[in-house]
Rosetta silent file (secondary structure, phi, psi, omega in degrees, C-alpha in Angstrom):
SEQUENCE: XXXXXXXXXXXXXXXXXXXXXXXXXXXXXXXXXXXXXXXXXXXXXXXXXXXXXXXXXXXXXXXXXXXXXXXXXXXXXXXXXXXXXXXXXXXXXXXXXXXXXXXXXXXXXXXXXXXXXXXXXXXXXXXXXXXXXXXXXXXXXXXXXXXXXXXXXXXXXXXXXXXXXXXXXXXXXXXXXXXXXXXXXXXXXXXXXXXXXXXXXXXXXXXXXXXXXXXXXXXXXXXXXXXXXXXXXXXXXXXXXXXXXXXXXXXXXXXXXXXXXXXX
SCORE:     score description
SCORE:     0.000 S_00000001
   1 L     0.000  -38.434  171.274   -8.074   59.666   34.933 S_00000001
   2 H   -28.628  -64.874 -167.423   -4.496   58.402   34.732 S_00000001
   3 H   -71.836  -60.111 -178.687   -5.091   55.455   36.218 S_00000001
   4 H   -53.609  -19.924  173.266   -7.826   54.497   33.785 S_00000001
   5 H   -93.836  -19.087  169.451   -6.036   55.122   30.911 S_00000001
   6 H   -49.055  -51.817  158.842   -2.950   53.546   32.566 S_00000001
   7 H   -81.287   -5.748  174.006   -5.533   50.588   32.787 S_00000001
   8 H   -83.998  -36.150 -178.416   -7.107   50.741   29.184 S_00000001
   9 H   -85.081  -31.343 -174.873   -3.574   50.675   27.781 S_00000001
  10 H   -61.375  -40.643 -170.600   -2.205   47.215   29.579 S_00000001
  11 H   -49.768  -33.397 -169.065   -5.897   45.319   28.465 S_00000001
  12 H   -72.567  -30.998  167.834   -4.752   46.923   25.275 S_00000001
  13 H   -37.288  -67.855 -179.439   -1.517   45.824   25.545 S_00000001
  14 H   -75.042  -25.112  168.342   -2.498   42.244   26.546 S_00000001
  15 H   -67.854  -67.366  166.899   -4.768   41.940   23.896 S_00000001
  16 H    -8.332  -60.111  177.570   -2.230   42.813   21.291 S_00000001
  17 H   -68.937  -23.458  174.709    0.029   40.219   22.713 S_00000001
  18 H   -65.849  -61.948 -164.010   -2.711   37.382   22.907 S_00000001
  19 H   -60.318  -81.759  147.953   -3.320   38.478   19.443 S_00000001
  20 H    39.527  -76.446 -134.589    0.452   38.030   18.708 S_00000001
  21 H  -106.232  -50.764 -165.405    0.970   35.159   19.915 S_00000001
  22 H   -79.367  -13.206  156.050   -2.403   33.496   18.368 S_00000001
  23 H   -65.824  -60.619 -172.956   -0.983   34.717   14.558 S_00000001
  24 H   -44.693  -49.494  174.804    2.143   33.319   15.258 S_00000001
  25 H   -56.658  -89.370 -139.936    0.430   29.740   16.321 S_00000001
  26 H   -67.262  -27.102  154.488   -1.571   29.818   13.147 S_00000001
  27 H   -42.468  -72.641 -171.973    1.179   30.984   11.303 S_00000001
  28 L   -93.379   34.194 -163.183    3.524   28.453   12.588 S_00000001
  29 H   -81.587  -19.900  175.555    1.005   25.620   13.198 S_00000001
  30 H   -86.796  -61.953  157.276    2.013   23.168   10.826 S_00000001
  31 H   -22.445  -77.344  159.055    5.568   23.581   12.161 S_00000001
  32 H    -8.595  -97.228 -159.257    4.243   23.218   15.699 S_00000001
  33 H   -13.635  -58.482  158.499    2.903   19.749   14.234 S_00000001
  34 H   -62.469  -25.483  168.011    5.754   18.298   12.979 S_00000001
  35 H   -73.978  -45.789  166.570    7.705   18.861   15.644 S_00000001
  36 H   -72.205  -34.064  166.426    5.438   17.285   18.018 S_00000001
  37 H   -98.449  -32.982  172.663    5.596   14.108   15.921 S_00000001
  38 H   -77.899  -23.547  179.678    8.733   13.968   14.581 S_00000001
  39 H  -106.666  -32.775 -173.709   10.865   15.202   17.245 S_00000001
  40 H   -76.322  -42.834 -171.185    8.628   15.058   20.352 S_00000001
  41 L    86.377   21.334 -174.671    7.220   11.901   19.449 S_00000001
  42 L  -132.086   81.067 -157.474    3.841   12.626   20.361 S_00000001
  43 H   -74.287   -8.765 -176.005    1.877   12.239   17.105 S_00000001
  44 H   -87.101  -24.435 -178.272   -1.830   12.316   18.622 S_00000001
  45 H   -99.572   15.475  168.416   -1.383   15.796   20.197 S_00000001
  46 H   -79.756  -60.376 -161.106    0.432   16.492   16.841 S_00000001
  47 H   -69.863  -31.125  175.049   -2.679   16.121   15.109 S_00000001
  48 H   -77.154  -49.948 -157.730   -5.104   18.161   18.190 S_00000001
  49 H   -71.882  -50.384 -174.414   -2.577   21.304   17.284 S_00000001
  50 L  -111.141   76.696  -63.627   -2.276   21.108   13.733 S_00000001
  51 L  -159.198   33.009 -174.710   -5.743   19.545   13.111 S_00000001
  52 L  -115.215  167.972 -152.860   -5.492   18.964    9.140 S_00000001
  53 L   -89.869  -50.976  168.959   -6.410   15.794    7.394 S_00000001
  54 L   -67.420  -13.966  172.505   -3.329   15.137    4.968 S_00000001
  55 L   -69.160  -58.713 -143.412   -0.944   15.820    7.826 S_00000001
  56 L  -104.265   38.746 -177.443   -2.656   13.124    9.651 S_00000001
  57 L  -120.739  -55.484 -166.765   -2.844   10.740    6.575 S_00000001
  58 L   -77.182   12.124  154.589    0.928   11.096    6.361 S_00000001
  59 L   -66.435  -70.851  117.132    0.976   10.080   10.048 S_00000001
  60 L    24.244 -107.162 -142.877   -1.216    7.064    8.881 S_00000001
  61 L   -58.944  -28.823 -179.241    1.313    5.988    6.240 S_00000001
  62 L   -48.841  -53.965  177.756    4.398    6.331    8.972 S_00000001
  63 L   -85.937   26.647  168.961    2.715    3.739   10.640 S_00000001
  64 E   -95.097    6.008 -167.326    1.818    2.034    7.774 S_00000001
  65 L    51.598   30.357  175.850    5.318    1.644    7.091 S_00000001
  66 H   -48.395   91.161  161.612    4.236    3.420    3.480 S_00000001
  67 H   101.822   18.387  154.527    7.865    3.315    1.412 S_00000001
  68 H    82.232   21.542  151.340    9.404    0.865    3.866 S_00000001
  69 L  -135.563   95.760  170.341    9.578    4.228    6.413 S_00000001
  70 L  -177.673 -151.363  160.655    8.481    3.502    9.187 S_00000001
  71 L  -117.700  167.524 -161.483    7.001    1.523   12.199 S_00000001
  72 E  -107.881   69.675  173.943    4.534   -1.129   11.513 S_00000001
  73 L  -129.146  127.434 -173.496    1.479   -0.983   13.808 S_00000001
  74 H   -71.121  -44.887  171.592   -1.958   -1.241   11.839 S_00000001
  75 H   -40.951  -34.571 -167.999   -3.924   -0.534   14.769 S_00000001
  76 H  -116.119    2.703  164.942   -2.340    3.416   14.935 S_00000001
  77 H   -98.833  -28.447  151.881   -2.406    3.539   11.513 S_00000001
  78 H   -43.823  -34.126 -152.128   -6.060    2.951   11.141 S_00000001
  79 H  -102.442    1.702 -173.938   -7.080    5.398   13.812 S_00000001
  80 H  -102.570  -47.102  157.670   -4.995    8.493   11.948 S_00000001
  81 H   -31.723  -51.459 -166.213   -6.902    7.222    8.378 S_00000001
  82 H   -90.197  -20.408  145.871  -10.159    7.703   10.200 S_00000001
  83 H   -70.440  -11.060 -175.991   -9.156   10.944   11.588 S_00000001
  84 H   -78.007  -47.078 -176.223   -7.818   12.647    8.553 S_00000001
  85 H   -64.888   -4.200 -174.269  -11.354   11.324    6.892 S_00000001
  86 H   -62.717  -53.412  179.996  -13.129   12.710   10.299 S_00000001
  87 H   -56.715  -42.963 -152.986  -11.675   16.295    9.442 S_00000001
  88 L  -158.817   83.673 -165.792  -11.918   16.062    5.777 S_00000001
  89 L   -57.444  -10.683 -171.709  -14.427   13.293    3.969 S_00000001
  90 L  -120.637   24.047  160.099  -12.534   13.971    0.763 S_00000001
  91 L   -53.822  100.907 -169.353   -8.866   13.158    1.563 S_00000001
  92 L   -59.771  147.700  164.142   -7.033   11.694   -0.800 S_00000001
  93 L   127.048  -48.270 -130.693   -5.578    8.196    0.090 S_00000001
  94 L   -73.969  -45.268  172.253   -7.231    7.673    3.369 S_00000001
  95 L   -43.972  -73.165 -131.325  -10.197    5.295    1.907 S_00000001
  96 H   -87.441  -34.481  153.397   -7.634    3.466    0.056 S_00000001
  97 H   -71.347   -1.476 -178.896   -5.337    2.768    2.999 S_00000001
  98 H   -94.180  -37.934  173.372   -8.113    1.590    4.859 S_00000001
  99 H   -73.175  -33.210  169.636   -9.172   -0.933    2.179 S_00000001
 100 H   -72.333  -36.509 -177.576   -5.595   -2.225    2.361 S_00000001
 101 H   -66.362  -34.335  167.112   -5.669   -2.601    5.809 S_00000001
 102 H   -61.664  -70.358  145.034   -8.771   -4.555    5.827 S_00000001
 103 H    21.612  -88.392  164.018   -7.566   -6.295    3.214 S_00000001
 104 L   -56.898    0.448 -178.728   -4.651   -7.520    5.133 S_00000001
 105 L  -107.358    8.697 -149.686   -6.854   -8.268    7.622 S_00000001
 106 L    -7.194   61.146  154.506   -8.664  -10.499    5.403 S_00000001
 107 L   -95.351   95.071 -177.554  -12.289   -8.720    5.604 S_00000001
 108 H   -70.411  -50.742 -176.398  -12.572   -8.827    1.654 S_00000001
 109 H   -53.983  -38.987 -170.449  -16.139   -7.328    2.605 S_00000001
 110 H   -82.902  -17.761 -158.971  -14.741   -4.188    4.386 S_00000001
 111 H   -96.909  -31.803 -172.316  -11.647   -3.808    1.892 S_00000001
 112 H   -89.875  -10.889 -170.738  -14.165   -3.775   -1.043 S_00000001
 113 H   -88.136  -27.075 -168.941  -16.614   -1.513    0.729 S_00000001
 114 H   -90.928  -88.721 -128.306  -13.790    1.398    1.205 S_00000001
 115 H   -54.554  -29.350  169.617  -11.683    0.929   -1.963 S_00000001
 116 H   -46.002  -38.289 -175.980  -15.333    1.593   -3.672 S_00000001
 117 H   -73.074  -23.728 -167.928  -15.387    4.529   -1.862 S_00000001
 118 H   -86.571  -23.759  163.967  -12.196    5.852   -2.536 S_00000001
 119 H   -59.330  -34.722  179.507  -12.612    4.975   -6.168 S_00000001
 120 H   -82.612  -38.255  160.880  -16.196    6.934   -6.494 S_00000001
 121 H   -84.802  -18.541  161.144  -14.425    9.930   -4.853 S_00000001
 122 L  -114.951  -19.455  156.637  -11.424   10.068   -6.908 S_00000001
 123 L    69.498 -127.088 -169.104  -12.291    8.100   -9.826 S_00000001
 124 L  -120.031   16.993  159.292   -8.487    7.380  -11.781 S_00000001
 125 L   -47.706  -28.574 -172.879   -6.741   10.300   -9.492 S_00000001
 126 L  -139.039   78.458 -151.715   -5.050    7.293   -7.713 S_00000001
 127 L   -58.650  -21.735 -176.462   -4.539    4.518  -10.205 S_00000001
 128 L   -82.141   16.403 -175.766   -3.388    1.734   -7.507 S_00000001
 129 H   -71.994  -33.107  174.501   -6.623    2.011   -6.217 S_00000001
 130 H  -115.907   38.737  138.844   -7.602   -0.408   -8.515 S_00000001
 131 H   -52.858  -66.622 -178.200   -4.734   -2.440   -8.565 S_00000001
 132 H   -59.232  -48.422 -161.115   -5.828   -3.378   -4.584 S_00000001
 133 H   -51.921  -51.270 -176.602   -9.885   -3.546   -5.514 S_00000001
 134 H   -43.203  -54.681 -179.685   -8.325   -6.186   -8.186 S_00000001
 135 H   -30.188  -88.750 -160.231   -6.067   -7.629   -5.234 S_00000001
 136 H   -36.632  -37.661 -151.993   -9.329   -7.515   -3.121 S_00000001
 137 H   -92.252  -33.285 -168.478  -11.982   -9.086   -5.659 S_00000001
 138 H   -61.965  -37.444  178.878   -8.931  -11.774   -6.713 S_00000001
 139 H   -76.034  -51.303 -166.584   -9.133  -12.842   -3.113 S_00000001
 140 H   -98.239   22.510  130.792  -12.182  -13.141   -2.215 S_00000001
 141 L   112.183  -13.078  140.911  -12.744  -14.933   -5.528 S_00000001
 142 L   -32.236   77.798 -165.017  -14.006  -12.546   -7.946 S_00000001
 143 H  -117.272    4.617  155.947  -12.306  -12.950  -10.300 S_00000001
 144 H   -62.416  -45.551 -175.149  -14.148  -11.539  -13.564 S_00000001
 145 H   -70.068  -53.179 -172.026  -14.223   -8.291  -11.526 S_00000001
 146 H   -46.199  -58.776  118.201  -10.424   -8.988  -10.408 S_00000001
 147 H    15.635  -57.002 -164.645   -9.532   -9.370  -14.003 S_00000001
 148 H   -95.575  -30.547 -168.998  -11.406   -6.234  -15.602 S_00000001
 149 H   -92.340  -27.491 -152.622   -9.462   -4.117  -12.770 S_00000001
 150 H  -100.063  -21.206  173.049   -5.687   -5.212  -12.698 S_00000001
 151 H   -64.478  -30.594  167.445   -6.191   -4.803  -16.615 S_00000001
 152 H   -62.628  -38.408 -165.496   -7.271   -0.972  -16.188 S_00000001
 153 H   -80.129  -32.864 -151.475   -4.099   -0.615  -13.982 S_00000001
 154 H   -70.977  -44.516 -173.259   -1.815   -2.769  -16.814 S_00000001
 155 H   -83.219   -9.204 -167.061   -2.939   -0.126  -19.115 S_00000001
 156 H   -76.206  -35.290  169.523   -2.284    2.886  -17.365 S_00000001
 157 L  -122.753   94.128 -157.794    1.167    0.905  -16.557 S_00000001
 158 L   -81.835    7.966  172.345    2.544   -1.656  -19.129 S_00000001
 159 L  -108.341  -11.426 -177.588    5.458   -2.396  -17.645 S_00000001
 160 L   -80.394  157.474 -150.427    4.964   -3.311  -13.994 S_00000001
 161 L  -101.598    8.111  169.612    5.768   -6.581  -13.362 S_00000001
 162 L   -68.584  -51.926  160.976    3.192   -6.700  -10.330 S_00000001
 163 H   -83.954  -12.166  165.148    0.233   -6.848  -11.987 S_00000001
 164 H   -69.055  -47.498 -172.016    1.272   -9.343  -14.823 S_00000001
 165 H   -69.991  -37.746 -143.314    1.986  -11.661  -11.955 S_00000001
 166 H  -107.210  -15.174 -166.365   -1.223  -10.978  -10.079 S_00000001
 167 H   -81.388  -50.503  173.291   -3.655  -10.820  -14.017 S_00000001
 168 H   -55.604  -24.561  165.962   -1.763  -14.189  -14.157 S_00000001
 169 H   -91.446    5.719  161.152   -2.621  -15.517  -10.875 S_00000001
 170 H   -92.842  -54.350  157.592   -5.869  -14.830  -11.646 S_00000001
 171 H   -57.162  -37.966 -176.199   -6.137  -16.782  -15.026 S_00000001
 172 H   -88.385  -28.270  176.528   -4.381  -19.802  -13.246 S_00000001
 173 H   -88.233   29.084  162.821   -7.122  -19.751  -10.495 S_00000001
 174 H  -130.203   24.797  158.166   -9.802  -19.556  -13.216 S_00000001
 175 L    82.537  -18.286  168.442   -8.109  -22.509  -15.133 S_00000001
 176 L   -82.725   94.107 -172.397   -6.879  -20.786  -18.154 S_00000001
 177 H  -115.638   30.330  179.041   -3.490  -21.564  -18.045 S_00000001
 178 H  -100.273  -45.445  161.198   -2.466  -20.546  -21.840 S_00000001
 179 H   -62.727  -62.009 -177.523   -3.180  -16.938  -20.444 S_00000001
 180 H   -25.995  -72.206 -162.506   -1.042  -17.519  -17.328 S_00000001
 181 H   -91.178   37.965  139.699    1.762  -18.140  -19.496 S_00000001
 182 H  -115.818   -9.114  160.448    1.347  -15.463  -21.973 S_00000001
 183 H   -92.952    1.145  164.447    0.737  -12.588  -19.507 S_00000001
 184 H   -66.462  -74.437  178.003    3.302  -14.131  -17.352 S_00000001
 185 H   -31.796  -38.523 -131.976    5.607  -14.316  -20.895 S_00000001
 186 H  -109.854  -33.603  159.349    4.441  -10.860  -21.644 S_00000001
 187 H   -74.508  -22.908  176.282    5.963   -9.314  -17.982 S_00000001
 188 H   -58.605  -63.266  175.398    9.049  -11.005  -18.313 S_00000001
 189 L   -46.067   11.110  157.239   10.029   -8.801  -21.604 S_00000001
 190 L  -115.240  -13.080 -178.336    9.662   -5.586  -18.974 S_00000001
 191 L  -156.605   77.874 -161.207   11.184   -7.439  -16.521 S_00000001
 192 L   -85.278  146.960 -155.014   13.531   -9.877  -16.952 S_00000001
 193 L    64.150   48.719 -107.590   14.555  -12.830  -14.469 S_00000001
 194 L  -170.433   97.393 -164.089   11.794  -11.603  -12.506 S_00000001
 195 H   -54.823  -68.895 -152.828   10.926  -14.380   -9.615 S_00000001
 196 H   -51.561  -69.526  164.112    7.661  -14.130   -9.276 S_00000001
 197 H   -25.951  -35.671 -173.262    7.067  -13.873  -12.961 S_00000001
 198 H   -74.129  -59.758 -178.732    9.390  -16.568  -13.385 S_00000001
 199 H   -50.631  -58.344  163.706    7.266  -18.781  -10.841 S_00000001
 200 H   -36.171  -64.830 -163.224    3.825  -17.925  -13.118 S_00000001
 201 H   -78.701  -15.206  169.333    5.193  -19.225  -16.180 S_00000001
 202 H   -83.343  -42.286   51.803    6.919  -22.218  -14.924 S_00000001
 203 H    64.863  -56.610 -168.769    3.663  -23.169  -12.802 S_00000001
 204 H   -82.949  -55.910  172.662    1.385  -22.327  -16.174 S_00000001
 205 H   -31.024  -58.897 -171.787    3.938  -24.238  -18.130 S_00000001
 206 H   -62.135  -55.563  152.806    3.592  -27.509  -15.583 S_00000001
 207 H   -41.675  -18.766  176.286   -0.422  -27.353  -16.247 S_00000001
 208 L  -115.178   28.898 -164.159   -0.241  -27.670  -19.983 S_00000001
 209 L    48.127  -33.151 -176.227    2.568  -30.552  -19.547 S_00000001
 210 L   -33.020  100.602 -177.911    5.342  -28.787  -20.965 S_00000001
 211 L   -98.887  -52.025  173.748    7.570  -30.097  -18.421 S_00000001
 212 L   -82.618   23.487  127.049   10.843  -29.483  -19.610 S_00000001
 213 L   -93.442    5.163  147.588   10.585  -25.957  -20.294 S_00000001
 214 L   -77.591   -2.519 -166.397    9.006  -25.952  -17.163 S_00000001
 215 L   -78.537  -82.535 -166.549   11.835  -27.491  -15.328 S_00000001
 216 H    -1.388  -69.415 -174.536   14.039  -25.253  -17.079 S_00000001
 217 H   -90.012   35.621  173.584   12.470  -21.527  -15.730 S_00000001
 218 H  -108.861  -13.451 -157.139   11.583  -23.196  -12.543 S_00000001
 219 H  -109.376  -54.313 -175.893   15.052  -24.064  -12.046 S_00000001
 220 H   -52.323  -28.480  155.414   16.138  -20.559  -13.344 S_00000001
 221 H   -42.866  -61.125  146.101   13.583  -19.554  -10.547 S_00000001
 222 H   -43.624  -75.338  169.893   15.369  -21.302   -8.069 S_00000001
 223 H   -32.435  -49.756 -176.935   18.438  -19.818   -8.784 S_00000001
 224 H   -85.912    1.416  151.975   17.194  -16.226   -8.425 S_00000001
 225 H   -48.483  -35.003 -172.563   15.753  -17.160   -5.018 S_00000001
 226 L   -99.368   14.916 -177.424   18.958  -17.249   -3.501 S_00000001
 227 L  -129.799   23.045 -179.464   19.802  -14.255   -4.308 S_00000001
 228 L  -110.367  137.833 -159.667   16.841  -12.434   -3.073 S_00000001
 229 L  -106.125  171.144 -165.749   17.325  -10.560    0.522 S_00000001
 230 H   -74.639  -54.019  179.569   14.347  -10.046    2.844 S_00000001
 231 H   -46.938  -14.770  177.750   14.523   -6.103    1.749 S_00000001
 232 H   -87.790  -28.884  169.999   13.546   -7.427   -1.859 S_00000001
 233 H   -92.632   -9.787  148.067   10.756   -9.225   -0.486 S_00000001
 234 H   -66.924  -62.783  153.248    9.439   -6.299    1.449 S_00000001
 235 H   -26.386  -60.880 -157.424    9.521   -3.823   -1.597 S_00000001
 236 L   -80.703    8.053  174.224    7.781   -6.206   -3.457 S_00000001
 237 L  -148.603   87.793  161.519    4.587   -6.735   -0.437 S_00000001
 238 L  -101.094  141.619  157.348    4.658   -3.422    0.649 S_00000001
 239 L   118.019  -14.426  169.147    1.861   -2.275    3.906 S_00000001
 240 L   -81.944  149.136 -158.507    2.924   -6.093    4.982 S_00000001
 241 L   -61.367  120.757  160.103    4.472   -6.414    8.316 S_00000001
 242 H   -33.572  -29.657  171.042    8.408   -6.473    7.453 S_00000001
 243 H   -39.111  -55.658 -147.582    8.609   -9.775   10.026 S_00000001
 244 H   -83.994   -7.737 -144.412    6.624  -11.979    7.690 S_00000001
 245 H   -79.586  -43.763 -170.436    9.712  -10.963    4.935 S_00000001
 246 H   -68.892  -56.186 -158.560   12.044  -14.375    6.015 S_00000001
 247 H  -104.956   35.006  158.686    9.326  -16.686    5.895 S_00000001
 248 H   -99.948  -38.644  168.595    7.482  -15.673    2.620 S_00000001
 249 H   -66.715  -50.162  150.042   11.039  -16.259    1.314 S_00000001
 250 H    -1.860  -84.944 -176.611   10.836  -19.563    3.000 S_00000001
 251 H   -38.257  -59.155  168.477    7.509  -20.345    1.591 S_00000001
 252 H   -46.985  -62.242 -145.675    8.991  -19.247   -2.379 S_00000001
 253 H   -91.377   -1.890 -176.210   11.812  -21.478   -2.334 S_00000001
 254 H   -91.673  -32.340  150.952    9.805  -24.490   -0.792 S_00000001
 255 H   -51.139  -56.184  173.374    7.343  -23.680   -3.912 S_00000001
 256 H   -43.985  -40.536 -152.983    9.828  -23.582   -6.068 S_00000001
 257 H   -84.110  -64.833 -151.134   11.380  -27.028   -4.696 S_00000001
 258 H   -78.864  -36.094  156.347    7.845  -28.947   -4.497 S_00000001
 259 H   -43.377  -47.969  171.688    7.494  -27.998   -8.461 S_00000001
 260 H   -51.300  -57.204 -177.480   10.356  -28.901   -9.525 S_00000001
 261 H   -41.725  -32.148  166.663    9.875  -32.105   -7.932 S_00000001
 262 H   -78.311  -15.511 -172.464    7.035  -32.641  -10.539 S_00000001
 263 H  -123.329   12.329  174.021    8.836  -32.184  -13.257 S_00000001
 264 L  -113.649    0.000    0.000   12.204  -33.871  -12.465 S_00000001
């Protein structure tokens, strides 16, 4: 009789401790998680332990290089986007990083098919969604649609100087180029000496003849080229590989150059 109760208390015993042990993981599971990617370095078996969808979105954005922290591989940042939506169909972001990455990948069809989605499930929860669908439709040559979107973002934000440049690059590839330079004109007052902006209106300016006030902020363009560092030209193309940062400054000041050249 001893012995049987001797053996009823370790199974009780071991269960207890099993049990234990499996509160504590689920307790500390999240922990666990983090640990395994940030310190271990092993972010896929980060993701089997703590198995949640926004964890593995903000895995996603490391390697989307998402606030200029992280490493830059598109490939491992895609496959943590499609698990966080595997786990969870309604995660914010995950659509919307997916449409950038196509995007940068320049499948306008695939970039426009996600950012829809992420727009139909969140609606104005994530306003830069339709900053990229603008991006996206502006590329691939919509540009009525491209238009009617980066104005929805302009109102929710009247000061960034991102989408003045890109509503304006849209008006100069549809030929209006009295709009170029007054939503170009109209971001400078939020943001002034502002290359890109700077580039728009000197550019819109050169199209209506106005030459010499186009020299003028074309020149002032130039000047603030040389004072722009690669890190200025990442912020301002962020989810693009950090590499490309020297010779898209390259590329600006050789614009900058071959305008000027028209108008001197």
């Amino acid at each position: 009789m001893l012995k049987k109760d001797f053996l009823k208390f370790r199974v009780f015993i071991i269960f207890l401790a099993a049990f234990a042990v499996f509160v504590l993981f689920f307790y500390f599971q999240p922990d666990i998680g983090n640990f395994l990617w940030k310190e271990a370095g092993f972010p896929r078996l980060a993701v089997f332990v703590y198995p949640d969808a926004k964890f593995a979105v903000n895995i996603g954005n490391y390697y989307f290089n998402v606030g200029g922290k992280g490493d830059y591989d598109l490939a491992r940042a895609e496959k943590f986007f499609r698990y966080a939506l595997f786990l969870n169909s309604r995660v914010p972001d995950a659509w919307h990083e997916l449409a950038r990455i196509d995007f940068l990948r320049g499948d306008f069809a695939g970039a426009l098919e996600k950012i829809n989605k992420q727009i139909a499930l969140h609606g104005d929860l994530f306003m830069a969604s339709f900053y990229i669908r603008g991006l996206i439709n502006g590329y691939a040559g919509n540009f009525d649609e491209a238009e009617r979107d980066f104005k929805k973002f302009l109102e929710w934000d009247k000061t960034n100087w991102a989408v003045h440049n890109d509503l304006a690059w849209i008006y100069f590839q549809k030929g209006d180029y009295k709009k170029t330079e007054e939503i170009a004109r109209a971001g400078l007052e939020f943001n002034r000496g502002n290359i890109w902006l700077l580039i728009s209106l000197g550019v819109a300016l050169l199209n209506q003849e106005k030459k010499e006030e186009a020299r003028k902020i074309l020149e002032e363009a130039g000047m603030a080229a040389t004072l722009l560092s690669e890190t200025d030209w990442q912020k301002a193309y962020p989810g693009n590989n950090p590499l490309w940062a020297k010779t898209g400054l390259e590329k600006m000041k050789e614009t900058i150059e071959f305008n000027l050249g028209l108008v001197r």
